[in-house]
N, C-alpha and C positions, 0 to 999 in steps of 0.2 A: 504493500500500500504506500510508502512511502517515495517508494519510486515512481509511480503513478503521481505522485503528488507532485515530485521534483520535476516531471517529465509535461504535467498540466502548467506548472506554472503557480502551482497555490500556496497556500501557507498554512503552516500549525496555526490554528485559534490557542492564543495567550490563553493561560488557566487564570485563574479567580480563585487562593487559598481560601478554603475551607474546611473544617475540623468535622470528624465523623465521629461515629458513635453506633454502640450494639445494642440496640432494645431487645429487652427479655421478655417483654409484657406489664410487667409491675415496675422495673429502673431497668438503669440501665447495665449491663453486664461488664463494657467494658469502654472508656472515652477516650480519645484522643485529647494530646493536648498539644502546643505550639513549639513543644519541645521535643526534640527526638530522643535524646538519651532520658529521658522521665517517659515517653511512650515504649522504649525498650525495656527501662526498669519494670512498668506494670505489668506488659505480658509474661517477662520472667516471673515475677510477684504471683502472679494468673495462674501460668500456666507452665513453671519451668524451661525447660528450655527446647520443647515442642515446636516453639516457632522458628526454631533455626532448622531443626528435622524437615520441619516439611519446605522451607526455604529450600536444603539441599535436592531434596527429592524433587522439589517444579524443577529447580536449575540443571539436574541432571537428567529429567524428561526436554526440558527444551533445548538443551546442549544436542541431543540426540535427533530430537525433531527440525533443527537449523540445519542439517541435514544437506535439506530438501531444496535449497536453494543452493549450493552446492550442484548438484546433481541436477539440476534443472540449467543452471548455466552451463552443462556442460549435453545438453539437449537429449537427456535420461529422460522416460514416462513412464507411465505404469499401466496397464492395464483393470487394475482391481483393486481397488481401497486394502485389502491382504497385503497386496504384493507388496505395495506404497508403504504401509507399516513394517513390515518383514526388512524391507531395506535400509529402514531407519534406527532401528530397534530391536532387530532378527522377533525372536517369539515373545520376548516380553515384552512390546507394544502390542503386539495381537492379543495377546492375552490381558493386558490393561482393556479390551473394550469389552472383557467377561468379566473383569474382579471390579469388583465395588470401591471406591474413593475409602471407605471406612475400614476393609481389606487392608490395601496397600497401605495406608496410614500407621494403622497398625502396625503391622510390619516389623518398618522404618522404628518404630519406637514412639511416636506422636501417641497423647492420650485422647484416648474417648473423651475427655471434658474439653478438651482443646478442639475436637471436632462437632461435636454438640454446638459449640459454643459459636467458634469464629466460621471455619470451618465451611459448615451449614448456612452460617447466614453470608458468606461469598457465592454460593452454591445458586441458595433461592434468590440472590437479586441475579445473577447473569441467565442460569437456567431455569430457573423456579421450582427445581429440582434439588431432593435433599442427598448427602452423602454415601445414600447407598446405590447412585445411579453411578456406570461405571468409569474409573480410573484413570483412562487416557483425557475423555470430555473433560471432567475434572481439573486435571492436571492444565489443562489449557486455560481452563474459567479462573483458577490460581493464579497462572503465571498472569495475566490482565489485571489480578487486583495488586499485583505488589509495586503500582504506584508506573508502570508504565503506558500507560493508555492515553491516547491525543485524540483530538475530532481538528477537522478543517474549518477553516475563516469562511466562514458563510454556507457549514454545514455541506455534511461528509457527501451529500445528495450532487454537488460539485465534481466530485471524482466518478461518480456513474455517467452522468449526462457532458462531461468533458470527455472522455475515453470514448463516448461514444460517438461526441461529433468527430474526433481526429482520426477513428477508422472510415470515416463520412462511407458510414452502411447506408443501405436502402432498409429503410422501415416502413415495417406494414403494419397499421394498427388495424390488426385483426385479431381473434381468438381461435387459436389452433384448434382443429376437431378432431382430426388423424392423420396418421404415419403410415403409408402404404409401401411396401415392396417391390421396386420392379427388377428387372435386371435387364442391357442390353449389350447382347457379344461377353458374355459370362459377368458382365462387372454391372455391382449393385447401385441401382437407383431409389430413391426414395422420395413418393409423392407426398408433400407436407397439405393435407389441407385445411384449411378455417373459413373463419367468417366473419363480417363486419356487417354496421350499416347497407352496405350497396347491395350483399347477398353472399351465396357462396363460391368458394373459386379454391383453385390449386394451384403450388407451383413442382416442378423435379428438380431433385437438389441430389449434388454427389455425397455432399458430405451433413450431416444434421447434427448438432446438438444442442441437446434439452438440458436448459438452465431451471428446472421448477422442479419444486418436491414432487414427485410418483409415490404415492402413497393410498391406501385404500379409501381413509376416510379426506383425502383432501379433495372439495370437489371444484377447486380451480382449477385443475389439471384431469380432466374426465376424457382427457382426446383417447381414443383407440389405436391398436397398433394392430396391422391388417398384410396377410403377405407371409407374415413370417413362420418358418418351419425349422426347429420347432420354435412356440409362438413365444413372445418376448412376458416373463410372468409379474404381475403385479409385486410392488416392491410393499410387503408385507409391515405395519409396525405406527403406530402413533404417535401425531405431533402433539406437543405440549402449547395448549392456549396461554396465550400471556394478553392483560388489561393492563397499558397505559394510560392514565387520568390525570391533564392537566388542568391545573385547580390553583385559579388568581384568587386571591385571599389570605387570611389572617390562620397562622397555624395554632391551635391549642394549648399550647408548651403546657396546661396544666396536667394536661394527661401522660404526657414525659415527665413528669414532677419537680415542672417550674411554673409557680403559679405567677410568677413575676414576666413577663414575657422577654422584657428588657434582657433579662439575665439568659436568656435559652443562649447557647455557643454554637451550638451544631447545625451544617449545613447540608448534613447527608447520615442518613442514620438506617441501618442494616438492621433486620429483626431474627431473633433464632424463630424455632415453630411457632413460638407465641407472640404476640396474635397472630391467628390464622389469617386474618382478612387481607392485608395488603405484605409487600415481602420489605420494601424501599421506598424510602422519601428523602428527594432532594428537592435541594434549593436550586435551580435551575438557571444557568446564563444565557444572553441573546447569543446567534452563531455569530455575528459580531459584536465584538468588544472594544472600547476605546480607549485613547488610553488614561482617561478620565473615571470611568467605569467600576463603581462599588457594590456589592451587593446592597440588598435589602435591610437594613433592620430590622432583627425578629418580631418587633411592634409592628412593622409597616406592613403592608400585603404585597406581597411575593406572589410569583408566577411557584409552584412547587408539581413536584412529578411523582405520582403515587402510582407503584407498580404492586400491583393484585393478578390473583388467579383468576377472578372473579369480575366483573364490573360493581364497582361500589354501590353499596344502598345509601338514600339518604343520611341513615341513620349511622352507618359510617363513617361519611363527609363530615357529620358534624362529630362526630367525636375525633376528627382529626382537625377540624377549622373551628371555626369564634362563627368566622361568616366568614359568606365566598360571595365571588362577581357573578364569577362564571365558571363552566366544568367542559373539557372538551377530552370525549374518552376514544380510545382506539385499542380494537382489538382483532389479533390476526394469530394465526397458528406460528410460533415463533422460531421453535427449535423441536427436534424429535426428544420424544421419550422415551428415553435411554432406560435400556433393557425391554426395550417392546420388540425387539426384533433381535433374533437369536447369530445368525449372518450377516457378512458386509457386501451388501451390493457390491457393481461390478462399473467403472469407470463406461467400459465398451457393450454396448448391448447388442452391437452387429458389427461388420467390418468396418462402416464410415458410420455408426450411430452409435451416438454418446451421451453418457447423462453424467451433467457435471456435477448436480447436488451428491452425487454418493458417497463423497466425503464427508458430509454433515453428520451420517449415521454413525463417525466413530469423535467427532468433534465439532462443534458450529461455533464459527465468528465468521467476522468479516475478512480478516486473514487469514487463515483457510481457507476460503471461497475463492479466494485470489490463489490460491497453491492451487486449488482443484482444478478451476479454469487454466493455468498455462500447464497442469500436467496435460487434460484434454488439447489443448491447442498443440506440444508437441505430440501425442498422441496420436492423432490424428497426421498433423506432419510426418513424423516416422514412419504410419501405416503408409498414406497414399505413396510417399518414394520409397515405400519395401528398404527401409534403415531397420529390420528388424535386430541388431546388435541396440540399436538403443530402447530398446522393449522389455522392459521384467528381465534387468538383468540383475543378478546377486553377487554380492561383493562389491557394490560399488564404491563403497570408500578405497577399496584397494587399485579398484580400477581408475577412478580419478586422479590417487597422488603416481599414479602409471602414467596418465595423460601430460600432467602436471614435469 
């Protein structure tokens, strides 16, 4: 993503310090403060010295999974989300997408209260998923909260809609309905067809790939796939709902237990299981920032961003506000629900047909989706000029510093 970013033209959006915090339900479990060695003393204080375990254990999952950039500049793919993992991490990454976050933790030596605790509520703000969903996801969702995460100057929706005018594609705003099979002189074609306003139509294409979750219950992707022997099988396993609700208004600090509002510190606050109702509340900044630009006072009304499982009841609103303006909620199937699906899809579903989301089923962000897309684009390149040496091949670390 970064390179995208360098290659657009754009810029990191400037952060806005803010102090976080872990709601338990009744206080809070554990606060940040403005100090770094008094924020290391408390989690030692906490929770011994767990936090440096599992520190090691992300650093040494993503030392492994950096990988992959490596190996992609040197125009490697993979055919199968297996294979992709197997190269980076031989069987203990495949196996992190069967053992559980709580598993692996263990392990390592990290305690159950540390995972309860911090843990769990890292989990349910990125996936909305607790500890027992499996170890690799995890491990990713980890390594994003240890303070290296950036968004773009005027909002990350910049880097989609810039990368797309510079490959200046042809867009058709239509909705795909199916994927037909033809073949001509033994080489496979594939008739895409949808529909729009004007009606229905087709086009043949050598090469297709499916950027959208395939999933049973997702019914934005109901296209058919028609042709094929044997036939291409639905990708088995459910996405997890996620409710974002922004909400201009005055926050309740007395239900955090500060009846003073004045005094409330915190500008983002993690919840373990309890309460059920929402996971995360932040205090939220415009995509641009100036360099003028102060947050809110916890007295004043603030724009704040309450992520739930659920869409909020009234009756929740207010136990989270004084009083609000306004509420604008959004909700979409976010991420898979990790352990609903027992297999890892497969990158290639045909010789030129491809589904880039198969990644997401062993881990989802935005960086990922970026690894997945350029492994499918060299994928796809290697197929059509038959470079089958650069396809699922094993040992590649040995084979790079070879190149090298």
């Amino acid at each position: 993503m970064q390179d995208f970013v360098k290659l657009l033209g754009l810029r990191q959006r400037r952060e806005v310090v803010g102090r976080s915090a872990l709601f338990g339900g009744e206080h809070f479990v554990l606060e940040e403060t403005d100090w770094y060695l008094l924020n290391l003393f408390r989690l030692w204080w906490h929770y011994g010295i767990s936090f440096l375990r599992l520190q090691m254990w992300v650093e040494e999952v993503m030392e492994k999974f950096m990988r992959i950039y490596k190996y992609q500049a040197h125009g490697f793919a993979f055919s199968g989300v297996e294979e992709l993992l197997y190269s980076l991490g031989e069987s203990a990454f495949v196996n992190m997408t069967q053992r559980s976050v709580t598993e692996s933790l263990l392990q390592v030596g990290v305690t159950q209260r540390f995972i309860d605790d911090v843990v769990s509520a890292v989990l349910r703000a990125s996936y909305g998923q607790s500890a027992a969903m499996p170890a690799f996801a995890g491990a990713m969702s980890l390594a994003g909260a240890q303070g290296s995460l950036w968004s773009v100057e005027g909002g990350n929706k910049l880097v989609c809609s810039g990368l797309l005018k510079l490959t200046k594609a042809n867009v058709i705003h239509a909705t795909v309905t199916s994927v037909t099979l033809h073949s001509t002189e033994g080489k496979a074609l594939y008739q895409v067809g949808y529909e729009n306003e004007v009606g229905n139509s087709s086009d043949l294409y050598d090469i297709v790939v499916i950027a959208s979750p395939l999933h049973l219950d997702n019914s934005s992707s109901n296209f058919t796939f028609e042709g094929f022997n044997p036939p291409i099988e639905d990708i088995q396993g459910s996405f997890q709902p996620s409710v974002v609700s922004l909400v201009h208004g005055y926050l309740n600090s007395s239900y955090f237990g500060f009846p003073d509002p004045k005094l409330f510190p915190f500008a983002s606050i993690l919840t373990t299981d309890f309460p059920s109702f929402f996971s995360t509340l932040d205090n939220i900044c415009p995509v641009n920032i100036s360099a003028n630009f102060r947050r809110k006072q916890p007295q004043e009304a603030a724009v704040w961003r309450v992520q739930s499982p659920q869409p909020l009841f009234r009756t929740q609103l207010k136990t989270l506000f004084r009083s609000y303006y306004s509420v604008q909620t959004a909700e979409w199937q976010a991420h898979p629900l990790y352990g609903s699906r027992l297999t890892l899809p497969r990158f290639a579903l045909h010789d030129q047909l491809f589904y880039l989301n198969a990644l997401e089923w062993a881990a989802s962000s935005v960086e990922v989706m970026a690894v997945a897309a350029k492994n499918v684009a060299l994928l796809a390149y290697n197929r059509w000029y038959q470079d089958l040496d650069k396809i699922d091949q094993k040992d590649l670390m040995h084979k790079v510093k070879t190149e090298l």
